[in-house]
N, C-alpha and C positions, 0 to 999 in steps of 0.2 A: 883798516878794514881786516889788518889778518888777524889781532882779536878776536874778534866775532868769528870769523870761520873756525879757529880752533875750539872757542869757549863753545861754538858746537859739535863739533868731533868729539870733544871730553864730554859731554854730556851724551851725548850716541854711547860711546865706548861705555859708557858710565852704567848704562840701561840695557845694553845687550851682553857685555860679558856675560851676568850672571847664566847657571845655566836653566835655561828653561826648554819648554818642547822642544822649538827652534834649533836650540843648538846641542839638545840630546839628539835629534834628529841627523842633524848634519855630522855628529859624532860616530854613530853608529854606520852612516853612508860611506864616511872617508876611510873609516878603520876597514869595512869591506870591501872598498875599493870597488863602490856601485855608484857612478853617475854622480862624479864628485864634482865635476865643475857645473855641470847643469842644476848641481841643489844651490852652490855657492851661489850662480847666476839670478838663479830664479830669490833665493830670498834676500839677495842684495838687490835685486829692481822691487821686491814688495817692501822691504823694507824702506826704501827712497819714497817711492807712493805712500805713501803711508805718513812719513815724513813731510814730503808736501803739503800733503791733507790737511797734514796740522797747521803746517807754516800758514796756510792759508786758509783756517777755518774750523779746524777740527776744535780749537781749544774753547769753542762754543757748547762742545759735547755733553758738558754736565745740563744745559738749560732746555735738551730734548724730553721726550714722553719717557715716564717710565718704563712703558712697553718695549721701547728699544734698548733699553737695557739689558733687560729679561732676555731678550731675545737673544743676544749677543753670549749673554752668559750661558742661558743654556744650549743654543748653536758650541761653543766651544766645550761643556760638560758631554756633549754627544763626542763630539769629534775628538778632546782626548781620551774618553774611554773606551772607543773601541780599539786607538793604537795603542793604548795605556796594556789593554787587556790582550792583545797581537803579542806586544813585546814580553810578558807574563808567559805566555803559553812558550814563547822560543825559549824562553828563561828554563822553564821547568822540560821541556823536550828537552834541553841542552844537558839539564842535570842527571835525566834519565840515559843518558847515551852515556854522560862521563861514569856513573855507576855500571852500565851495562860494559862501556868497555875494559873497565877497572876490573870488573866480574872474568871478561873473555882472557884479560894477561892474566888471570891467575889460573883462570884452566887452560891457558897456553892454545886457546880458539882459535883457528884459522879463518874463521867467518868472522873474526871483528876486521870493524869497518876502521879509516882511519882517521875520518871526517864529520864532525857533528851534523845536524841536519840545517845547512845554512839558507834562510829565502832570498831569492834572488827578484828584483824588481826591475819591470819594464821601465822603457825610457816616459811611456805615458805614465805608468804609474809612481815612478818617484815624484813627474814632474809634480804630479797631482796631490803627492803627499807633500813636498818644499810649499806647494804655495799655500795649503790644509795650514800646516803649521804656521805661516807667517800671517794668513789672511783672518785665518776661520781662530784664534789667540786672542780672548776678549781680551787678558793684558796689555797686548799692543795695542787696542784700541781706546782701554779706557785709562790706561796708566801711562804708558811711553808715548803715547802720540800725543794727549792732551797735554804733558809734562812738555814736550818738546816744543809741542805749539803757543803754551803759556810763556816758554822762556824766549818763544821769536817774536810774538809779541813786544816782549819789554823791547826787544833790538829795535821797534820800530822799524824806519826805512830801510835797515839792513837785514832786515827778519828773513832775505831769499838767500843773504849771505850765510846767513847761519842754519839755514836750511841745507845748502848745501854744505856745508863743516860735518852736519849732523849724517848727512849721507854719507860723506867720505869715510869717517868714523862706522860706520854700519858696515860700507865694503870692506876696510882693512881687517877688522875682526872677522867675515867671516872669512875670507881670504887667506888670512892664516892658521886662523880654527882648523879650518879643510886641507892647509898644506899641513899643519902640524899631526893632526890626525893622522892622515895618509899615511906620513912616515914611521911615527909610531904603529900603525898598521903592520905595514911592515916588516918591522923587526920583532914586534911584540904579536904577532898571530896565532894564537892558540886557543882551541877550544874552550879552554876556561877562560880567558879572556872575553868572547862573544858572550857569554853569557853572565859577566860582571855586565856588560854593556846594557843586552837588554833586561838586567837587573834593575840598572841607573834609570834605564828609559822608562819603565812600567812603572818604578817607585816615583821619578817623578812627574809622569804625565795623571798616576792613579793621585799624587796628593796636591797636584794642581785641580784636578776635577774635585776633589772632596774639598778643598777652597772657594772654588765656583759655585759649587754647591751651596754650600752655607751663605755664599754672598745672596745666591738667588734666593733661597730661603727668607732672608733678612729686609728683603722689599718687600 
């Protein structure tokens, strides 16, 4: 049986290392040391749901309404590009503050500040974004969960076995995602730093939406 639980962990791991919203998300959260274990929390239980879903039905998903496709995709084209376009504007506030302060050391300004302008988020509203990114992510729904759920399938009567592999695999990742973050946090904390971050986050929540996009298009 411990086959199957691992042959789905490696498959989990397999689907979520890479990085996408989710884990631009949980990157940007741990490095600012905002509500790090309530994002790990919340998208390792959506991620398990999700998981389930499939184990037990999702991998039916291709044989629904077109409509619900559409929907999905463009539900997700909204929801990354307004945080696509958040993380953009921190980006370019962040580049305006590193020239302005660059400006104040050389006329040796007393009014420079020493702190880029960083947003701070409530406990509702991170929780709101962790589960945005793992719920409202048509790739989760129409690529890793159907992908997950085709492969518990084949496990037949083990298919809850490898469901949960497939979980486990989901929490270790992000679990250390968010420890390793953290730490690198850290030591690595500098104003130029946050704004590689939400660099990464904008470029790639903006060329995931223009993905979606073309996908929706294409029906």
């Amino acid at each position: 049986m411990l086959p199957v639980f691992y042959s789905g962990m490696l498959l989990s791991l397999s689907l979520v290392v890479a990085i996408g919203p989710q884990n631009a998300h949980l990157l940007r959260m741990a490095m600012t040391r905002q509500h790090v274990l309530l994002t790990v929390v919340l998208c390792t239980m959506a991620d398990a749901a999700l998981i389930f879903v499939a184990v037990y039905g999702l991998s039916e998903l291709g044989t629904l309404p077109r409509w619900i496709h559409q929907l999905l995709l463009a539900t997700g084209v909204a929801f990354l590009t307004v945080y696509g376009w958040a993380a953009a504007r921190r980006c370019v506030r962040g580049l305006q503050w590193m020239r302005h302060h660059q400006a104040c050391a050389h006329d040796d300004d007393d009014d420079c500040t020493n702190s880029a302008n960083a947003v701070r988020l409530s406990r509702r509203q991170a929780a709101a974004a962790a589960l945005g990114f793992s719920v409202l992510n048509p790739h989760a729904w129409l690529d890793t969960a159907v992908l997950i759920g085709a492969a518990a399938v084949a496990q037949g009567q083990s298919a809850p076995l490898f469901g949960w592999g497939a979980a486990t695999g989901s929490a270790l990742w992000f679990t250390l995602f968010g420890a390793l973050a953290c730490w690198l946090g850290r030591r690595l904390a500098t104003p130029s730093l946050w704004i590689w971050i939400d660099g990464l986050v904008a470029a790639t929540m903006g060329l995931l939406a223009i993905a979606l996009t073309g996908q929706l298009l294409r029906m």
